[in-house]
C-alpha positions in Angstrom: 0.3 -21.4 50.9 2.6 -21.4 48.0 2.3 -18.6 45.5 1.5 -19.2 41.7 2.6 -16.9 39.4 0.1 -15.9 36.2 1.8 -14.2 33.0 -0.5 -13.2 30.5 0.5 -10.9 27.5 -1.8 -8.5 28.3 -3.7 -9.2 32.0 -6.2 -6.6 31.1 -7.2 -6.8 27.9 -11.0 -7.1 27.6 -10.2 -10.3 25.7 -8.8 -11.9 29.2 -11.6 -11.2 31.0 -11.6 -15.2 31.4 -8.4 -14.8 32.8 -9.3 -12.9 35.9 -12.1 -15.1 36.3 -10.1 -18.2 36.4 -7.1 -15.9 39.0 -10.4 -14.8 41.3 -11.9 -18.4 41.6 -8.5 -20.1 42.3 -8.1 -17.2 45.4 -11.5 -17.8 46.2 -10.3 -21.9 47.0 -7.8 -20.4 49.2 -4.4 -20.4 46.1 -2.1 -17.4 46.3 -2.1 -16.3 42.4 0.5 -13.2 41.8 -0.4 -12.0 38.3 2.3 -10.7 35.7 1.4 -9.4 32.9 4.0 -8.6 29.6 2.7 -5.0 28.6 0.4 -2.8 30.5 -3.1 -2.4 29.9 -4.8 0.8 28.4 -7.5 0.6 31.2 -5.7 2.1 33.9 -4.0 0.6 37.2 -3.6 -2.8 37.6 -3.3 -5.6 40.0 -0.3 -7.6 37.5 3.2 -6.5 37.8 4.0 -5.2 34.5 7.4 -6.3 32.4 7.6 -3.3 29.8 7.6 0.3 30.4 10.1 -0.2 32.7 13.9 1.6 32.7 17.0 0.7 30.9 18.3 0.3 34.6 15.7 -2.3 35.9 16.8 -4.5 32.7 20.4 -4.0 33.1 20.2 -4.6 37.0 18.4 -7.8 36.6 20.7 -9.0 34.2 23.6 -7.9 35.8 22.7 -9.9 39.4 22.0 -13.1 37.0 25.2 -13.0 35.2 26.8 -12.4 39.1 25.3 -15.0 40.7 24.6 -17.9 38.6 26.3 -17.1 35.1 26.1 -20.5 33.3 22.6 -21.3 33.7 21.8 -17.6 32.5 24.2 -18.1 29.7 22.5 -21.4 29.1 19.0 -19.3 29.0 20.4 -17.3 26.4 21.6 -19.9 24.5 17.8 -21.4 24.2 16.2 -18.2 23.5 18.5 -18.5 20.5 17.0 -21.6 19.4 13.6 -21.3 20.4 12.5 -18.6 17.9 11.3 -18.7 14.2 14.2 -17.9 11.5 15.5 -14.7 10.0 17.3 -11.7 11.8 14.0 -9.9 13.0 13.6 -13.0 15.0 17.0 -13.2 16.1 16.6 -9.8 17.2 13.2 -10.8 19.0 15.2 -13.4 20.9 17.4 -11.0 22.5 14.2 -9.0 23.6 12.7 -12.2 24.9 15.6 -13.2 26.8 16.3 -9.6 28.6 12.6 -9.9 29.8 13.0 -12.9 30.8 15.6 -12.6 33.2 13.6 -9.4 34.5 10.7 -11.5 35.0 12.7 -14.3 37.0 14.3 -11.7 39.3 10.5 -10.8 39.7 9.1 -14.4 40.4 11.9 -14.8 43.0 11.1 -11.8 44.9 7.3 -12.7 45.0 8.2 -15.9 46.9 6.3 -18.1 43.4 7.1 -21.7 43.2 5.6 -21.9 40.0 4.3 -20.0 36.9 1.5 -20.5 34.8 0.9 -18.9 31.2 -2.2 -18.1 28.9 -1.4 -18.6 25.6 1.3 -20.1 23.5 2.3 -16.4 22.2 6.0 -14.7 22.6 4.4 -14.2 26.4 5.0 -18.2 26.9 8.1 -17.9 25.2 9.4 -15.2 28.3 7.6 -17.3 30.4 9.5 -20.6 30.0 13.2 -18.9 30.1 12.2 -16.9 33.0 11.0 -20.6 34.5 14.4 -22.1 33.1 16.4 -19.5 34.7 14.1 -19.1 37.8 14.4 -23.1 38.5 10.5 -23.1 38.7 7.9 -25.4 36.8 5.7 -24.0 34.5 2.7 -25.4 33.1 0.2 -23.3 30.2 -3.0 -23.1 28.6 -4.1 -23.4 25.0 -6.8 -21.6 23.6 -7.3 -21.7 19.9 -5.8 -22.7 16.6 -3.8 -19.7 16.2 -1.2 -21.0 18.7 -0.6 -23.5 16.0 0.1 -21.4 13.0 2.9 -19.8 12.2 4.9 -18.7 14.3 4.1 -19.9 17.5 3.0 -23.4 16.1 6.6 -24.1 14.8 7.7 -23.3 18.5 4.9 -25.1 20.3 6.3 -28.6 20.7 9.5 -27.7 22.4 7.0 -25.4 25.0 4.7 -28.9 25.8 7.9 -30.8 26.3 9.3 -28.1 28.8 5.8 -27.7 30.9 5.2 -29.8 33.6 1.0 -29.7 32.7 -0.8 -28.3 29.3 -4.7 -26.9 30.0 -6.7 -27.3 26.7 -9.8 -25.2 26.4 -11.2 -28.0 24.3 -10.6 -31.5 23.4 -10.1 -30.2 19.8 -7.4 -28.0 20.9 -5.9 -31.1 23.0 -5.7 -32.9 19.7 -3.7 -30.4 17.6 -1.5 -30.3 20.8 -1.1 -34.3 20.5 -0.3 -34.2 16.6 2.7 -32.0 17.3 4.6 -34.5 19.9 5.9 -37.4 21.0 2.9 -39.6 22.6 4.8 -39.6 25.7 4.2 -36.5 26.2 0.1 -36.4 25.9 -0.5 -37.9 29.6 0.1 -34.1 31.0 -2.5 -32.5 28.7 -6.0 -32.0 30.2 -9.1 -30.8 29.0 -10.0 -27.4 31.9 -12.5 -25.2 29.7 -12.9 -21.5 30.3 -15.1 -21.2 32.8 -17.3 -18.1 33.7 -18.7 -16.5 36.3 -22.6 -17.4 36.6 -23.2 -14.3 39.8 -21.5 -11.6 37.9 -24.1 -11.6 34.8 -26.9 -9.1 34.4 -30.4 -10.1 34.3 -31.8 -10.2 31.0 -34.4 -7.5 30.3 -37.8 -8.6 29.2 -38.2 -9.8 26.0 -39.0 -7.8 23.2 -42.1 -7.8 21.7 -41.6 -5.7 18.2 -41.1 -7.8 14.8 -37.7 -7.0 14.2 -35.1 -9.7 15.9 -32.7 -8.1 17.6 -29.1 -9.8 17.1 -25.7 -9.5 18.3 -22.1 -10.1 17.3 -19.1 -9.9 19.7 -15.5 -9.6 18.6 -12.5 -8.2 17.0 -13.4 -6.8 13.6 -10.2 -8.7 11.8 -10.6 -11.6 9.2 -10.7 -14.5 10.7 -14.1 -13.8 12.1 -15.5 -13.9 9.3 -17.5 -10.4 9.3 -17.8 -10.0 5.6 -19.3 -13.5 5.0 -22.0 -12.4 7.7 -23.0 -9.1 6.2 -23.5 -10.9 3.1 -25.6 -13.5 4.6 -27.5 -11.0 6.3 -28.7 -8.8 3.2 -29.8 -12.4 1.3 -31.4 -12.7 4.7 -33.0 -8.9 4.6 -33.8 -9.9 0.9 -35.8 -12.7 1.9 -38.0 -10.3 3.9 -36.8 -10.4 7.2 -36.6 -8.3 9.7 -33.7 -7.4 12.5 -31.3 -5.5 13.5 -28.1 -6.0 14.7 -25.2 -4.7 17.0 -21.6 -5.7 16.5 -19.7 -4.8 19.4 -15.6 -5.1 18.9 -12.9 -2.6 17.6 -10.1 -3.9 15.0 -8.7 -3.6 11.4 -11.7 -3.9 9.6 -14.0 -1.3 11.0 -14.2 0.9 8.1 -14.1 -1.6 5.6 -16.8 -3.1 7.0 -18.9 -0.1 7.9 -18.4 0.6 3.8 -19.4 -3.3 2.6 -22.3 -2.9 4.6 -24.0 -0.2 2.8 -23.2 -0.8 -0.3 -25.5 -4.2 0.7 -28.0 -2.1 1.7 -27.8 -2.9 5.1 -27.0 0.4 6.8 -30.1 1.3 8.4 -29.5 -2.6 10.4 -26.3 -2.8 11.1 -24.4 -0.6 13.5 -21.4 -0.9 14.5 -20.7 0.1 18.3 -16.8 -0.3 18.6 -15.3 -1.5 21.4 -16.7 -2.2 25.2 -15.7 -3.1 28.5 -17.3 -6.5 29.7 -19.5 -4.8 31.8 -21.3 -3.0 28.6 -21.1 -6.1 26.5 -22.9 -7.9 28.6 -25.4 -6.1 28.6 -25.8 -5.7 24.9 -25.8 -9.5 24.7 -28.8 -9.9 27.6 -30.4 -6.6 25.5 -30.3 -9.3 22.0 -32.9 -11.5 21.2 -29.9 -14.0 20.2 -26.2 -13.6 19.5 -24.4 -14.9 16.4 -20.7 -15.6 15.4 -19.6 -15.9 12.1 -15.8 -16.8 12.8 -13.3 -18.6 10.4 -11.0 -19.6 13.0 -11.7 -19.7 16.6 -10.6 -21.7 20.2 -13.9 -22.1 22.5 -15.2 -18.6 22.8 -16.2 -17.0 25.9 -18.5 -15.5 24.3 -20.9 -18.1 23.7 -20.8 -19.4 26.9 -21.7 -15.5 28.1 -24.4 -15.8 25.9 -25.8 -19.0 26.7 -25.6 -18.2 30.2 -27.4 -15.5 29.9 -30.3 -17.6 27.9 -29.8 -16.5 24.5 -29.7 -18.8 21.5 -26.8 -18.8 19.4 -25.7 -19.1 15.3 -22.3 -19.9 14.8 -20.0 -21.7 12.7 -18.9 -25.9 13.3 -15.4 -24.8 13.8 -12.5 -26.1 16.3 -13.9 -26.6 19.7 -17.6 -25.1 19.4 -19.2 -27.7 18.6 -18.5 -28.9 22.4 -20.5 -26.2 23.1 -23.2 -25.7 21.4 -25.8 -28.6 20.8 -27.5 -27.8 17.2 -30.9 -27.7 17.3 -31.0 -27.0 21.0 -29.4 -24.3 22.6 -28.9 -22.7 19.0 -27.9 -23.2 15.2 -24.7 -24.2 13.7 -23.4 -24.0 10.4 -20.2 -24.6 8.4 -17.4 -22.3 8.8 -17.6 -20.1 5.2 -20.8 -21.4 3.9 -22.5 -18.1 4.0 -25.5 -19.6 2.3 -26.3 -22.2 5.2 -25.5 -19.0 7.3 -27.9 -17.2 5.6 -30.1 -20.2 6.2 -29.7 -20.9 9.8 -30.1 -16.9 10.4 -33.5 -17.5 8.8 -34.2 -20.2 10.5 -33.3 -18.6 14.0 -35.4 -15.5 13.3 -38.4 -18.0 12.2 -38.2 -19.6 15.9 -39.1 -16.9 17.9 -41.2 -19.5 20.2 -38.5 -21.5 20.5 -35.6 -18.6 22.0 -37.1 -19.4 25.7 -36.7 -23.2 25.2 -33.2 -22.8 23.5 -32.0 -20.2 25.6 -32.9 -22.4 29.2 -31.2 -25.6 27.8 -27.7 -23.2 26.5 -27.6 -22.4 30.4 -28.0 -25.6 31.7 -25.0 -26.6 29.1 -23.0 -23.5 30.5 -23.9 -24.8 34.2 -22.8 -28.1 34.0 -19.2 -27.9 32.3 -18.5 -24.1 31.6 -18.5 -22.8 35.0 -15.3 -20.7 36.5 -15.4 -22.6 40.0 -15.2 -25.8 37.9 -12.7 -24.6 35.8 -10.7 -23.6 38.6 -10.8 -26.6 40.8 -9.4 -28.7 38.2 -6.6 -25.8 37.7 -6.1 -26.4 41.6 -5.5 -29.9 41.5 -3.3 -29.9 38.3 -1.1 -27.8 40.0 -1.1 -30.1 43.5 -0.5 -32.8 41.2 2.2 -31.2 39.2 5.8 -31.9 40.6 8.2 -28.8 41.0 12.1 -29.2 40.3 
């Protein structure tokens, strides 16, 4: 069995729990997977070889043998971390990082025995990752999430990364299409559509429903702007207004915590909302099968994990028509949509949602047969399994 190598920026980040997922199912249909990750994780030891942290001499060594033994091609490397990096000096300097890691990291591919590497995320991680590959003499393929990976910075370097990798995964057919805009047509035949799957055994069993007036709601993720956090609060107090009642957990640590905390009681909505920082998957799973119905108010997004956690776990879901969730979630069946920054429809649909309390057993069966039939992370990984059978090394 050939090994594949993973990179990831950060392996363990409770944010790549969908990561691991996908790395366990592809061992699970019999692939060697050798995880890399760029920093180390704040969560203790770890199964991915780490690239920083390291000593000046494991930098200087690897470098050293790759000027030795094959010093054109790692003077060519160089070369192309010069070019393929934003402009101004703090990028330039960035490039030099990128390419002393990189060379590190091939060193570290060729001693695991990997005859290819695959990377989450279009971030300075893929970046490493593709000079390492250049240097290495491996193909590497990657795996687009969201629409960040288009903005600036790493959107102005994106082309040249889907020109170099043998395969692109696309979490969504929306994020396939902003992949398409930005080459040649040519180059589209190697993108595929491989969502994130997750793992149906490893969920908790719901608890029973509850049977108090108040709906209890949940919001999962990183408390930073594009999520759109202060549009929900607002929506929710013209929701508490309108005489509802809930409450509502928002689980995620980030930027905005205090801010946030502060908007939502001068709305009043103190005694509602709490704010519970950040979790490990275990714990947010089981705030999400402890809610009555999840919702997430996001400005930007990929295809969030989230929902599909949610939905698998038979909970209806609010959240906003933006990039690929709408290939998620069907409105009006496994949950509510509305448009990304219309707070008022928000408000609306929150209403709604709280109104259709004999309809959350309904919605929440038919969000995990959706989550069954396309979101799962054996499917996910099968078509990661042939990709890379059907992808042709150098």
């Amino acid at each position: 069995m050939i090994p594949i190598a993973y990179l990831v920026s950060e392996y363990d980040a409770p944010s790549h729990t969908f990561v691991r997922r996908e790395v366990a199912a592809l061992r699970a249909q019999g692939l060697e997977i050798v995880p890399f990750s760029v920093r180390r994780g704040e969560t203790g030891p770890s199964e991915a070889v780490t690239l920083l942290g390291r000593s000046s001499f494991a930098y200087l060594a690897a470098l050293g043998r790759a000027l030795l033994t094959r010093p054109r091609r790692t003077a060519a490397v160089w070369w192309l971390a010069q070019r393929h990096r934003p402009p101004g000096w703090r990028a330039l300097l960035w490039a030099q990082f990128h390419f002393v890691e990189a060379v590190l990291l091939a060193s570290m591919l060729e001693a695991s025995g990997a005859r290819r590497l695959h990377v989450h995320f279009a971030n300075s991680g893929a970046t490493v990752g593709m000079l390492a590959a250049e240097l290495a003499r491996l193909p590497w393929s990657l795996t687009l999430h969201g629409i960040s990976e288009t903005d600036y910075p790493a959107g102005l370097l994106l082309a040249a990364k889907i020109e170099r990798a043998s395969f692109v995964a696309c979490a969504s057919y929306f994020m396939r299409a902003q992949a398409m805009r930005l080459v040649d047509a040519g180059h589209w035949a190697k993108m595929s559509v491989v969502r994130c799957g997750i793992d149906l055994a490893a969920l908790p069993a719901p608890p029973p429903s509850a049977t108090g007036p108040a709906a209890r709601i949940v919001c999962v993720g990183r408390l930073s702007p594009e999520k759109g956090y202060d549009g929900l609060l607002g929506a929710l107090a013209a929701t508490a207004a309108a005489g509802a009642e809930f409450e509502v957990e928002v689980i995620g640590g980030g930027p905005l915590l205090e801010p946030l905390r502060a908007r939502a009681a001068a709305l009043g909505l103190g005694g509602r909302v709490r704010f519970g920082g950040a979790m490990g998957e275990t714990d947010t799973l089981a705030r999400i099968a402890a809610a009555d119905f999840l919702v997430l108010p996001s400005l930007m997004e990929g295809l969030p994990v989230v929902l599909m956690e949610a939905m698998a776990l038979g909970k209806p879901v609010v959240a906003s028509r933006v990039a690929g969730i709408p290939e998620l979630v069907e409105d009006g069946l496994s949950g509510f949509m509305f448009a990304p920054s219309d707070w008022e429809e928000l408000a609306a649909q929150l209403a709604r949602m709280m109104a259709a309390r004999g309809d959350w057993a309904a919605m929440g069966r038919h969000g995990r047969q959706r989550v069954e039939a396309a979101f799962c992370a054996d499917g996910a990984a099968a078509q990661m399994a042939q990709l890379f059978a059907g992808s042709p090394g150098r």
